[in-house]
C-alpha positions in Angstrom: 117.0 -29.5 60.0 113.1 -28.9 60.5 110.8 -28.6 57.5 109.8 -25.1 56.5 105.9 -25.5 57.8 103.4 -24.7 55.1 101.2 -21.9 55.5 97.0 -22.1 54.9 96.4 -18.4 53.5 97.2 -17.6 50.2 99.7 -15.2 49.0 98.1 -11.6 50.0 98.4 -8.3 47.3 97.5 -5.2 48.5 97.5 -2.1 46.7 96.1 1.7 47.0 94.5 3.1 43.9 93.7 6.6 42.8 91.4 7.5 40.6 92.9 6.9 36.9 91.1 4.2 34.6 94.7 3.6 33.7 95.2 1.5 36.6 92.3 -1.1 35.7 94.4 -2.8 33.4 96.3 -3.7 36.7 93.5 -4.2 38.9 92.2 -6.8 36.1 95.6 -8.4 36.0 96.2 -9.2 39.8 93.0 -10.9 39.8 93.2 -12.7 37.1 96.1 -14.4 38.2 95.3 -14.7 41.9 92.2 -16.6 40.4 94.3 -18.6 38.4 96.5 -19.5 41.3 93.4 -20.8 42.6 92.5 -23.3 39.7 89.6 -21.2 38.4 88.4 -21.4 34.7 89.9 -18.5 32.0 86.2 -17.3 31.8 85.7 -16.8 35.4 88.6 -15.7 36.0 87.9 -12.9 33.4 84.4 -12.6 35.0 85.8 -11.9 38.6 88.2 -9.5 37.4 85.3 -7.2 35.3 83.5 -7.8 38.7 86.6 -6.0 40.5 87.0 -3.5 37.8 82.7 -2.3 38.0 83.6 -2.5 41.8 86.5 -0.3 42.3 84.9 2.2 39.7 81.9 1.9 42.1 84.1 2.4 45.0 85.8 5.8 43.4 82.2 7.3 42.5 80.7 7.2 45.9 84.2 8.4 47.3 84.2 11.1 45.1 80.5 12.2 45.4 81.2 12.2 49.2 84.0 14.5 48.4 86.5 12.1 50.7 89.7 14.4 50.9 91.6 10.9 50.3 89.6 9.8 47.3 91.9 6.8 46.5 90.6 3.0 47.8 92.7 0.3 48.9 92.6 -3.5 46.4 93.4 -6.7 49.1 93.8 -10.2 47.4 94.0 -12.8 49.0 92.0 -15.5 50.6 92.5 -19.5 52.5 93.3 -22.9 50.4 89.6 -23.3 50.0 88.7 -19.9 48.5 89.8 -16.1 47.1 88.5 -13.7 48.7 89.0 -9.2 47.0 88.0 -6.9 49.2 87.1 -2.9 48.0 88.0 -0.4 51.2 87.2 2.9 50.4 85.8 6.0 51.8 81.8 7.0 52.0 79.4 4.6 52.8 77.2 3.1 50.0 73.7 3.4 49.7 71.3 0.8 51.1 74.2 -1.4 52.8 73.0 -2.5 57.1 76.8 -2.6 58.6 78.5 -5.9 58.5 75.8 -7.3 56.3 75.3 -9.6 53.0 73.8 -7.4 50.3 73.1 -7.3 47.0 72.7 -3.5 47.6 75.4 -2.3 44.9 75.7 -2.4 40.9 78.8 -3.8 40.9 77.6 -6.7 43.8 74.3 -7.6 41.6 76.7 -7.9 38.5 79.4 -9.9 40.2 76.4 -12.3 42.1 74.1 -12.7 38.7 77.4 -13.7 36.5 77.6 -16.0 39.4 81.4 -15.3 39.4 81.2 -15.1 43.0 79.7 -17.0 45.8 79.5 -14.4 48.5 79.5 -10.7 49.0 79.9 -9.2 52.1 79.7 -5.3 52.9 80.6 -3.4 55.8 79.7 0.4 56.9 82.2 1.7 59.5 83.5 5.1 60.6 82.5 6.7 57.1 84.7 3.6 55.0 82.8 0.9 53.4 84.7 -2.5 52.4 83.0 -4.7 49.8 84.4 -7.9 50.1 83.3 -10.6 46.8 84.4 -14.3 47.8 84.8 -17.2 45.2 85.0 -20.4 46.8 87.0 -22.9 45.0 87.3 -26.7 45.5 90.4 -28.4 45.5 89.6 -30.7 42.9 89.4 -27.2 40.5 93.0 -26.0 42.0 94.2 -29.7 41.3 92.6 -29.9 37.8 94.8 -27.0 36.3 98.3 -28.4 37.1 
């Protein structure tokens, strides 16, 4: 009997969201535990999650003031060994974002980058959807250390 082979990604949720702050509670919950899968601290895990939360609401304003007949975005979670990685897809493109670019050109991005509960954002522009992606590298040493 072979050995089942181990995989390198990360267990991947995805989930579509309409507009109802009702759902936040669940957007906060997913990523609080994917970051806990990951070894993070309580407190940044509860950062990232606000960070997703200001995000999606982000996400559902400018798809809503671009009057997107599908207002609703689409929450992925996931990520490698070495980091988690929760990307935004929603329609309209944000202001002040160059296509397939770093930026710091949201609310939500400056929040998430200043509480320094993510190490990377990246944004991309394409075919009237944008996809904010926030990344939060963690070391295996922090995944070990909460076992």
């Amino acid at each position: 009997m072979s050995p089942i082979p181990m995989t390198t990604e990360r267990p991947r949720i995805e989930c579509a969201l309409q507009h109802d702050s009702r759902l936040f509670a669940g957007v906060r919950a997913i990523v609080f535990h994917s970051a806990e899968q990951v070894g993070l601290p309580e407190q940044a895990r509860g950062e990232l999650a606000e960070a997703t939360v200001d995000l999606c609401r982000e996400a559902f304003a400018i798809a809503e003031k671009g009057r997107a007949r599908d207002a609703g975005i689409k929450l992925i979670v996931g990520g490698a060994p070495d980091r988690l990685e929760i990307t935004v897809d929603y329609p309209g493109e944000a202001p002040d974002r160059a296509a397939n670019s770093v930026s710091k050109g949201c609310a939500a991005e400056a929040r998430a980058q200043r509480l320094g509960c993510v190490d990377q954002v990246r944004c991309e522009n394409s075919g009237g959807r944008s996809r904010v992606t926030l990344i939060k590298q963690c070391s295996a040493l922090e995944s070990r250390s909460s076992d």
